[in-house]
C-alpha positions as CSV (number, residue, x, y, z in Angstrom):
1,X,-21.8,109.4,-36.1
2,X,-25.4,109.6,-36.3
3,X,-27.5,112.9,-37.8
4,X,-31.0,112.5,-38.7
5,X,-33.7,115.2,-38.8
6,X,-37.3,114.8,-39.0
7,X,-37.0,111.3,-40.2
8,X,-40.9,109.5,-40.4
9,X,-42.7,106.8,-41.6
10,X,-46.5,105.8,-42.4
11,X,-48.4,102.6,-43.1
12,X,-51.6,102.1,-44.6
13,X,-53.6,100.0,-42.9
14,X,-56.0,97.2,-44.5
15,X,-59.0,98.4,-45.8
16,X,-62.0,98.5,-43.8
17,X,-64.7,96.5,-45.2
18,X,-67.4,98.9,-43.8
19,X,-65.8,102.6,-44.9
20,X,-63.8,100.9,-48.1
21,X,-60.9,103.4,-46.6
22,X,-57.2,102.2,-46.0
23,X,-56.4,104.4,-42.4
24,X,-52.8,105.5,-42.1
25,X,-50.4,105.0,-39.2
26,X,-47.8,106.8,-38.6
27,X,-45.1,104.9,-37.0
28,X,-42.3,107.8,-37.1
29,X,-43.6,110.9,-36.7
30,X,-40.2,113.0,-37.2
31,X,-37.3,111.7,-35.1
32,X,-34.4,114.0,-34.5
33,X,-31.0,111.9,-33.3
34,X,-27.6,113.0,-32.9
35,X,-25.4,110.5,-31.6
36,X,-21.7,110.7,-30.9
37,X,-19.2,108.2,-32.0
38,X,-18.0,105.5,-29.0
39,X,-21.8,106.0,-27.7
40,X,-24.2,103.4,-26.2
41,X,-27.0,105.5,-27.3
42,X,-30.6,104.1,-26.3
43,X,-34.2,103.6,-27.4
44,X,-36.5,103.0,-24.6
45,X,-40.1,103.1,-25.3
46,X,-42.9,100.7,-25.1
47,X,-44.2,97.9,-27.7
48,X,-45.0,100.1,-30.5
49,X,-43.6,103.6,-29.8
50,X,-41.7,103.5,-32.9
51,X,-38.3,102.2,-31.8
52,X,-38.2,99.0,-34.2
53,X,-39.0,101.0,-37.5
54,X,-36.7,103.9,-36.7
55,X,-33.4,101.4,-36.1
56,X,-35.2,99.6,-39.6
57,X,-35.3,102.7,-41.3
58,X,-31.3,103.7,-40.2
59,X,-30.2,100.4,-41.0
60,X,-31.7,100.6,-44.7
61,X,-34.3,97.9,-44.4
62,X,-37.2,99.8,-44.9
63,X,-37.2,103.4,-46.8
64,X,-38.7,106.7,-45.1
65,X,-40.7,108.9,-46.0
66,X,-39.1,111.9,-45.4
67,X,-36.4,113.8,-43.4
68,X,-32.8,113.6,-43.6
69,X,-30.4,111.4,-42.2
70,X,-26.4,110.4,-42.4
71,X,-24.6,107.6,-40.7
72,X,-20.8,107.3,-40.2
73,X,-20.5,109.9,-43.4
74,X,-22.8,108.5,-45.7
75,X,-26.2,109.8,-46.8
76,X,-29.3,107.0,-45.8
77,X,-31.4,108.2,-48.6
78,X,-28.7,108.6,-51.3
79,X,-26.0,106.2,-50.4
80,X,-27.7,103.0,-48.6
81,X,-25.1,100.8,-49.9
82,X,-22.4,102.9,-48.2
83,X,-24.7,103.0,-45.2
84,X,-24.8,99.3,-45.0
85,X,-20.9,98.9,-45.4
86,X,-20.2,101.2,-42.3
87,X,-22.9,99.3,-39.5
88,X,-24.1,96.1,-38.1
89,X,-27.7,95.4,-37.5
90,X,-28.8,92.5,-35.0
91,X,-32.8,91.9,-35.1
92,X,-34.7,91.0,-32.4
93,X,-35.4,87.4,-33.5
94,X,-31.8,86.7,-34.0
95,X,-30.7,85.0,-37.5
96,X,-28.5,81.4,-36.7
97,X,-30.2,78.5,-38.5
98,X,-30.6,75.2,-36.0
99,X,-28.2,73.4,-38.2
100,X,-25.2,74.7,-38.5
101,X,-22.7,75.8,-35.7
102,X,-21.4,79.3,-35.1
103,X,-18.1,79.1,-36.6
104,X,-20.2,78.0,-39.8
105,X,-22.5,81.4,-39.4
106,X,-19.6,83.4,-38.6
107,X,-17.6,82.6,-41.6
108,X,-20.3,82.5,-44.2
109,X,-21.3,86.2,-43.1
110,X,-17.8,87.3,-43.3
111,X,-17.5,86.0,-46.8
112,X,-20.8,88.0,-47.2
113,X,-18.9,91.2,-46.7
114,X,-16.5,90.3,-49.3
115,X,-13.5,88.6,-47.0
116,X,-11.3,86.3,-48.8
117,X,-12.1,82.3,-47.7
118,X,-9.0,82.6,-45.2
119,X,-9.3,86.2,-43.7
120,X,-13.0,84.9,-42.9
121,X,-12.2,81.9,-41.4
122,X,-9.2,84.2,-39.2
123,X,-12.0,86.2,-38.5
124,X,-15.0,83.7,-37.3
125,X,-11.7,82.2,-35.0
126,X,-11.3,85.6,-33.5
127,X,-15.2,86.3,-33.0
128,X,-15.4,82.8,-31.4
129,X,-12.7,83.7,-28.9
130,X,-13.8,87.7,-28.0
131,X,-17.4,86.3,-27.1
132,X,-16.5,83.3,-25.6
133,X,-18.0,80.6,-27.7
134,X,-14.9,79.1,-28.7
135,X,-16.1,75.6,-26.6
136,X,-18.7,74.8,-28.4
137,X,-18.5,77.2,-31.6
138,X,-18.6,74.2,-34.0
139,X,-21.8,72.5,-32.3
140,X,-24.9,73.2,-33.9
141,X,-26.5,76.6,-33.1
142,X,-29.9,74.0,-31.5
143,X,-28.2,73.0,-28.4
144,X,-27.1,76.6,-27.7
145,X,-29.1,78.5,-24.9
146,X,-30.7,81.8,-25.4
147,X,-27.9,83.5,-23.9
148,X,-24.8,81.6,-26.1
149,X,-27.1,82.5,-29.2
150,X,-27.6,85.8,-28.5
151,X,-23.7,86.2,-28.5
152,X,-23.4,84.3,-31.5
153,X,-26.1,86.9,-33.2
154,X,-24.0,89.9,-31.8
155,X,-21.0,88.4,-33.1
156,X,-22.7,88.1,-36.5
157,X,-23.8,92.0,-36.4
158,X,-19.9,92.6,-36.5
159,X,-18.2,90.2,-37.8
160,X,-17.1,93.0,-40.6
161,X,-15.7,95.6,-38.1
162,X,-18.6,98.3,-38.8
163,X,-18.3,101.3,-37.3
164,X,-22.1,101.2,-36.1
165,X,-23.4,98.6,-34.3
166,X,-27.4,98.3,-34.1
167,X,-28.9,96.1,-31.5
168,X,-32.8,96.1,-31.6
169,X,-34.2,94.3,-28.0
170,X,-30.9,92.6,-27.7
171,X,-32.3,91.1,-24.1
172,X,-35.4,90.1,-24.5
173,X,-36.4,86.9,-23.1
174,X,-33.0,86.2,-21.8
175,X,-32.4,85.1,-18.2
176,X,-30.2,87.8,-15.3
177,X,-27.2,86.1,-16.0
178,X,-27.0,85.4,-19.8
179,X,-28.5,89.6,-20.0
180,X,-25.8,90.5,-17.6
181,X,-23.2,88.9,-19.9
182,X,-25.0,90.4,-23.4
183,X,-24.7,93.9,-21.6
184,X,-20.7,93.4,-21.0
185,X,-19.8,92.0,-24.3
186,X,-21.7,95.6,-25.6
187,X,-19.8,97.3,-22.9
188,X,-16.3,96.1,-24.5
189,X,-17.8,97.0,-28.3
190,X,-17.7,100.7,-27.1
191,X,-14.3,100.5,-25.6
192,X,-12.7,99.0,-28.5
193,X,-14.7,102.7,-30.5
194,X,-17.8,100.8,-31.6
195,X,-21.3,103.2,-31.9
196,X,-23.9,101.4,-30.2
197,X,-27.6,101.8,-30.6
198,X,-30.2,99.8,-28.7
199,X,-33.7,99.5,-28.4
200,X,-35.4,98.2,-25.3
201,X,-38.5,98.7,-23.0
202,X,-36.3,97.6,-19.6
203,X,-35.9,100.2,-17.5
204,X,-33.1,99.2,-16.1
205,X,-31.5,98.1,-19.3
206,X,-31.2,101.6,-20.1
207,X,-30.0,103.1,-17.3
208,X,-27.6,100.7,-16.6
209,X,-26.0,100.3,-20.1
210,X,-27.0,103.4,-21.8
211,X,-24.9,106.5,-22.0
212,X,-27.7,108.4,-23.5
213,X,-31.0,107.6,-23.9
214,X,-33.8,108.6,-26.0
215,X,-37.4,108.0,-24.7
216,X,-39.7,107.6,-27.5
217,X,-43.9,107.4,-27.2
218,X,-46.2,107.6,-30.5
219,X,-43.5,108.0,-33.0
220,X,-41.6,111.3,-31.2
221,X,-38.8,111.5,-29.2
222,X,-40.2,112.7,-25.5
223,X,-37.1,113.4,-24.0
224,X,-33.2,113.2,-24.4
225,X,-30.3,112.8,-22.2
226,X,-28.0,110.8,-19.6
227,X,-30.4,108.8,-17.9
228,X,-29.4,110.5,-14.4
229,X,-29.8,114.2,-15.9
230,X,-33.1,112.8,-17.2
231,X,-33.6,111.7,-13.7
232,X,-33.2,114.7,-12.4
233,X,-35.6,117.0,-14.1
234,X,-38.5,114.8,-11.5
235,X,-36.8,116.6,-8.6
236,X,-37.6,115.2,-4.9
237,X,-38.4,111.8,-4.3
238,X,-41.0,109.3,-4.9
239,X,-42.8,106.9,-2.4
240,X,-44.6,103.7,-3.2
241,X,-47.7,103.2,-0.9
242,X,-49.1,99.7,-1.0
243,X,-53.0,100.0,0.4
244,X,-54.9,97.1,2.5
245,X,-57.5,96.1,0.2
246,X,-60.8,97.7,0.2
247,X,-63.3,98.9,-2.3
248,X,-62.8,102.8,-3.4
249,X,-59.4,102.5,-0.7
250,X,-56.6,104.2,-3.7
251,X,-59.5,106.9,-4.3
252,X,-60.4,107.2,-0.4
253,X,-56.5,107.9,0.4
254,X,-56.0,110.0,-2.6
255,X,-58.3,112.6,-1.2
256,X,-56.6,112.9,2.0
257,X,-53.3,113.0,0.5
258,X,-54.0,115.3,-2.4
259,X,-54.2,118.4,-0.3
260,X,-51.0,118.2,2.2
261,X,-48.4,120.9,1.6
262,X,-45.5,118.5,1.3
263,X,-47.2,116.7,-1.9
264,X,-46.0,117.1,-5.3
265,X,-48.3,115.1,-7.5
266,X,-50.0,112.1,-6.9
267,X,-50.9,109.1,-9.1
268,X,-53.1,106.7,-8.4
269,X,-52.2,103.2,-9.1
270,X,-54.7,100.2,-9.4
271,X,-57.3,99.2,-7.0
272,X,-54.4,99.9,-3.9
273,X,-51.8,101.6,-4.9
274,X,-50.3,105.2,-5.1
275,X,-47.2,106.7,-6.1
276,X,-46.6,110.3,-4.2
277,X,-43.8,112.9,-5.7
278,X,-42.2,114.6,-2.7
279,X,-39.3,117.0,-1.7
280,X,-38.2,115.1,1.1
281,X,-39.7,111.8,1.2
282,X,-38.2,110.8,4.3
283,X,-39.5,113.9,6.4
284,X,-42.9,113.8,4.6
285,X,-43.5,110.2,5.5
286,X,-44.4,110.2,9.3
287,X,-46.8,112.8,7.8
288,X,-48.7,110.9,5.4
289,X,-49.0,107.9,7.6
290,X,-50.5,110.0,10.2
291,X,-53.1,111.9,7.3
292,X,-53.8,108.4,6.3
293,X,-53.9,106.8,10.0
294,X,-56.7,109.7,10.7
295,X,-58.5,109.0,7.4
296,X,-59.2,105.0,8.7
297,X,-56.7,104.0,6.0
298,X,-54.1,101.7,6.4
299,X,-51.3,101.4,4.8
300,X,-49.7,98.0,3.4
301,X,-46.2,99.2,2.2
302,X,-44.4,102.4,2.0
303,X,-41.4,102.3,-0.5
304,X,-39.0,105.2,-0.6
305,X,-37.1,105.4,-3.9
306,X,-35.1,108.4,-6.3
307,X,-36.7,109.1,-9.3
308,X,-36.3,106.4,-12.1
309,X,-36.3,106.7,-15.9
310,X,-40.4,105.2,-15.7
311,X,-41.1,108.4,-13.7
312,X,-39.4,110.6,-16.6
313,X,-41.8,108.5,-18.7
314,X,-44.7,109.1,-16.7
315,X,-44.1,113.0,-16.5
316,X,-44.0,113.5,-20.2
317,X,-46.7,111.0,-21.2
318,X,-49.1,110.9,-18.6
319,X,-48.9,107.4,-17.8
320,X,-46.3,104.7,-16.4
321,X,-43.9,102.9,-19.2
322,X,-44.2,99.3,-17.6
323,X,-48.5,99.7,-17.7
324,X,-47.7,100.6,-21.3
């Protein structure tokens, strides 16, 4: 559904007052995708990885610079108007207006799209009804909560049946419960043969939701996969250990731990905390304990846990996705 090689983009920045030069930034840096049709695929990178302007550049907002790239059969750089046709695109900041109501936003963007007055009006009904805003669809789009407009946004990104559905953050700053609910109604968009492609920076987000996931630092795609084959290239487990404060304590432990045979990789977090990569975490932790123990270091927490998606991140990068 989705094809693009090398695709890129660059900015110039302002112009320094003190060189007179205009730096460049590359944003993209030569993403390659392939993403199937009936796929949540995601994004998951920090603030300024790059997520933003690739979904941007794919949705024919801004142009690249280069690289090739086709979506639902039609060429980005040589058919954007057929490109636009075939997907939705729902921006982080939403786009309801305060006074009007959904129904309102619904039908005007279906008329957009070139419905006739009536099939628009059947469709804004039916939009009301699958994302259950049909109580209070002709309120004004003011007295909706985050969640309700968030829906109403989503409903707006296909209102016109696209084949591709583009969601950039689609959860951010929402509460559990009204994320909870944005994550099903995407869930039911790829079992009624909807493409889905989100960006996000939750972890969680993209391993619950995603059925791929891209993982994107400095313009360039990291790595690439399921999030539990992804999960599985950090092989053992990982353990949390929370440190009594003390001046130089994370370093002071670090060196006791660094050399025992059952220790992966260590990484040192904050002024009292360590996260320790280990075959068997379970068998290896009366160990540490004791190294520590005979080391006058005492340990707040120990936290046993599988491998996450921030670990894949950390592996590949060097350094944690939520310090990011």
């Amino acid at each position: 559904m989705i094809e693009t090689t090398g695709l890129r983009k660059s900015y110039r920045k302002k112009t320094s007052r003190k060189s007179g030069e205009s730096p460049t930034v590359d944003a993209v840096r030569g993403i390659d995708l392939s993403v199937s049709a009936g796929e949540i695929y995601g994004f998951l990178g920090p603030n300024g990885a790059g997520k933003t302007t690739t979904l941007r550049m794919l949705a024919t907002l801004i142009r690249p610079d280069g690289g090739r790239a086709g979506i639902a059969g039609a060429d980005l750089f040589t058919d954007p108007a057929g490109v636009r046709r075939r997907i939705g695109y729902v921006a982080q900041g939403g786009g309801t207006t305060d006074t009007v109501s959904a129904r309102e936003e619904l039908v005007l963007q279906a008329r957009m799209y070139g419905a006739a007055k009536a099939r628009a009006v059947q469709a804004a009904e039916g939009a009301l009804k699958a994302f259950d805003l049909a109580d209070f669809g002709d309120r004004p789009c003011a007295t909706y909560s985050g969640g309700q407009r968030r829906r109403v946004d989503i409903a707006l990104g296909v209102i016109h049946e696209p084949r591709v559905l583009f969601l950039d953050e689609p959860t951010v700053g929402l509460d559990p419960a009204s994320r909870a609910y944005v994550w099903e109604e995407i869930r039911r968009l790829r079992t009624e043969g909807m493409t889905v492609v989100v960006t996000t920076h939750y972890l969680d987000e993209a391993d619950a939701l995603c059925d791929r996931v891209a993982i994107v630092d400095h313009g360039q795609v990291v790595a690439e996969g399921t999030p539990e084959a992804l999960k599985r290239e950090i092989s053992g487990d990982v353990v949390l250990v929370g440190l009594e404060p003390g001046e130089g304590v994370a370093k002071r432990a670090a060196e006791v731990l660094r050399p025992q045979p059952y220790l992966h990789r260590l990484e040192v977090q904050g002024e009292d905390g360590l996260r320790l990569y280990l075959e068997d975490g379970a068998a290896a932790i009366p160990q540490l304990l004791r190294a520590l123990d005979g080391a006058g270091v005492t340990p707040g927490t120990v936290r046993l846990q599988r491998p996450s998606l921030d670990d894949v991140f950390l592996a590949r990068t060097g350094r944690s996705l939520q310090q990011s």
